[in-house]
N, C-alpha and C positions, 0 to 999 in steps of 0.2 A: 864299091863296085870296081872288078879291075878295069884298069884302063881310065878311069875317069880322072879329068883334069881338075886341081884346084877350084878352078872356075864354078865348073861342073858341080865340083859339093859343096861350095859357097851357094850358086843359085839353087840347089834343093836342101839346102838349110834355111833361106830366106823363105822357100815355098812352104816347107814346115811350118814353120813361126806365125806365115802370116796366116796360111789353115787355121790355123793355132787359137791365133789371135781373134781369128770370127767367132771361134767355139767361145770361146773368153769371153765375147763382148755379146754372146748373144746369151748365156749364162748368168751375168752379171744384169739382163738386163728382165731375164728370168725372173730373180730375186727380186724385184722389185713389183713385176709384173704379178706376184702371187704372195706381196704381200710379205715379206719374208725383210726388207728393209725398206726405209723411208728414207727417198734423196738416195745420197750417196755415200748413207751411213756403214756397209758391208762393200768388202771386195773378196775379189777372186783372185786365182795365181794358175798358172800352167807351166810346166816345166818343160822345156824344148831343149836335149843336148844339155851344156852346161848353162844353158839360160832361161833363168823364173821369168816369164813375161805376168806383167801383174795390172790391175785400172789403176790408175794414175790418183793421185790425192783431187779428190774435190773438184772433180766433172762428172756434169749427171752422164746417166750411160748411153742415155739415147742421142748425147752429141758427141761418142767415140764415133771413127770413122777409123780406116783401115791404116791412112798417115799418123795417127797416134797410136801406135803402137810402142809399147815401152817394157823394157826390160833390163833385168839384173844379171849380174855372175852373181855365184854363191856366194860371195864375201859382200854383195849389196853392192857391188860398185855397179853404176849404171852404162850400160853396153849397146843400150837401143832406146832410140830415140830422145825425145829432148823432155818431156812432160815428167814433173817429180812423181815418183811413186808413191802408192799407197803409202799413209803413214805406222800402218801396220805390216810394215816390210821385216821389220825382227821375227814377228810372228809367224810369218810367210815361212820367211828361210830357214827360220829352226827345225818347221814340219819338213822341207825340200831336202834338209842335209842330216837330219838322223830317221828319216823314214822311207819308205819303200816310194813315197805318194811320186804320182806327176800332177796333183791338181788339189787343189787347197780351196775352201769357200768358208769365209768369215759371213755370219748374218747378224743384227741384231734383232729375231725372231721373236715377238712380243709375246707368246707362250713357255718360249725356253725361257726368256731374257727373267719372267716372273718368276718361275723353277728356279731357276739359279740364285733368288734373294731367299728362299726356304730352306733349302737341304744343302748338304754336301752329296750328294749323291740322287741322282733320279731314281725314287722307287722303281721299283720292277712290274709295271703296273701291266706290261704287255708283253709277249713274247720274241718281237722286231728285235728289242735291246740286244737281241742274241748278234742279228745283222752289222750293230758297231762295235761287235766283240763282248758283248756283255754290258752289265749294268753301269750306263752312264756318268762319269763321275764330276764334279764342278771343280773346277780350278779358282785357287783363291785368287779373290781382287787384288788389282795390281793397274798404274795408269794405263789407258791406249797408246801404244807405240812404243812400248818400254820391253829392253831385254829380262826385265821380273818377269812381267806379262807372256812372255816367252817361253821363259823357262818353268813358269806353271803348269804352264797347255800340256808343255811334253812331259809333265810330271801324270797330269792327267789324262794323258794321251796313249801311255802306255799298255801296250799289249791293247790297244780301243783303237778305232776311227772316227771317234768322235767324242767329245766333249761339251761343256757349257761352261763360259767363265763368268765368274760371280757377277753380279750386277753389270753384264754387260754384251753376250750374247750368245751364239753357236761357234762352235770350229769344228769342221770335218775335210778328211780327207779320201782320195781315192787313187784308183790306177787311171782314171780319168776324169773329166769335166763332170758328164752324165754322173759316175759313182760317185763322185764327190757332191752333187745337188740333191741327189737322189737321198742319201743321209742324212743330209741337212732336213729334208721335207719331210724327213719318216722320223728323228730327233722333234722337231717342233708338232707333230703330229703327237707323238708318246705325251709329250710334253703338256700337251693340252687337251690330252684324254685325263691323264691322271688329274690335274687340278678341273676339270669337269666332273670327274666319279669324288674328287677330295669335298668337293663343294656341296654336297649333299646331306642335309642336316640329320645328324643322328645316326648315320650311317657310314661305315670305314671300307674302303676299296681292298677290297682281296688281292694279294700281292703274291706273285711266282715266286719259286725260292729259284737260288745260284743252280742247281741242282739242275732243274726246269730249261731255265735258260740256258744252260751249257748243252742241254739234250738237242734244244732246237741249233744251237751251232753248228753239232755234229749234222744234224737234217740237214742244214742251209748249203755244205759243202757238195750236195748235190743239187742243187735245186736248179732249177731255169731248162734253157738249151745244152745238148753236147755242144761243147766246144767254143 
């Protein structure tokens, strides 16, 4: 804004952040409220400016308050606040710095988390797949917190907003919080329709072709409200 002092855009970047930071914490605590992880086995990330603010390693969510707020620069170096970050910060910043996203949500979703020890790829069991860009793909195992781990997701992540990594959970992303949970819930949803119709003796779940699902892409680009 012309005219405005250092000061000025220092305190509405810190008003950012901290907005930011409720969205974060009230997201994070979403995912556990629906079952989506146990403890504080998943986190979340928000992207503000040049700053991933992300939950911190190993506090439950319901004792974040607005003073632990924590955040990275792109290169993981810590720039806010005192609490260590999540330990899946490689994972965070790989999605923040080759993708479009400002908002990241790791779960260990027990419907996808099963899917992901089966297939390399989520059947096409429903037509949403269109919503993460297409037919869901699993990223190979690789430990928690490791730049492998990393560099799989976005191997699997490509041209997608979302993902399952092998024996270990969900990853999506969004242009916000809301889109990036919303994902997550419609992932572990698919996830657990298919292994519900898989589970049916003597009978095999009719699956969409690529075809199918690309038709509903082209629909989705209009779908909702103008604007």
């Amino acid at each position: 804004m012309a005219g405005e002092t250092d000061g000025e855009r220092e305190g509405d970047l810190r008003h950012a952040e901290g907005r930011a930071w409720a969205e974060l914490v009230a997201t994070a605590r979403r995912t556990v409220a629906d079952g989506l992880v146990v403890g504080t086995s998943g986190n979340v990330s928000v992207r503000v400016g040049d700053v991933v603010l992300v939950t911190p390693s190993g506090v439950p969510y319901d004792r974040l308050t607005p003073e632990d707020l924590t955040g990275v620069d792109l290169d993981g170096r810590q720039v806010r606040g005192s609490l260590v970050p999540t330990s899946e910060l490689p994972l965070h910043l790989a999605v923040h710095r080759t993708t479009g996203a400002r908002a990241v949500v790791h779960t260990h979703a027990v419907h996808a988390t099963a899917v992901s020890t089966l297939v390399d790829e989520l059947p096409p069991i429903h037509y949403m797949a269109a919503a993460l860009g297409g037919p869901v793909r699993v990223a190979p195992y690789a430990p928690y917190g490791s730049d492998e781990l990393a560099a799989h997701a976005l191997r699997a992540l490509r041209d997608r907003s979302g993902c399952l990594l092998r024996n270990h959970g969900t990853l999506t992303h969004g242009t916000t919080l809301d889109q990036a949970y919303d994902r997550t819930a419609q992932l572990e949803w698919m996830c657990r329709l298919w292994l519900t119709a898989s589970s049916v003796p003597h009978l095999t779940p009719s699956l969409l072709t690529r075809e199918q699902v690309a038709e509903v892409g082209e629909r989705l680009r209009g779908y909702g409200q103008p604007g």
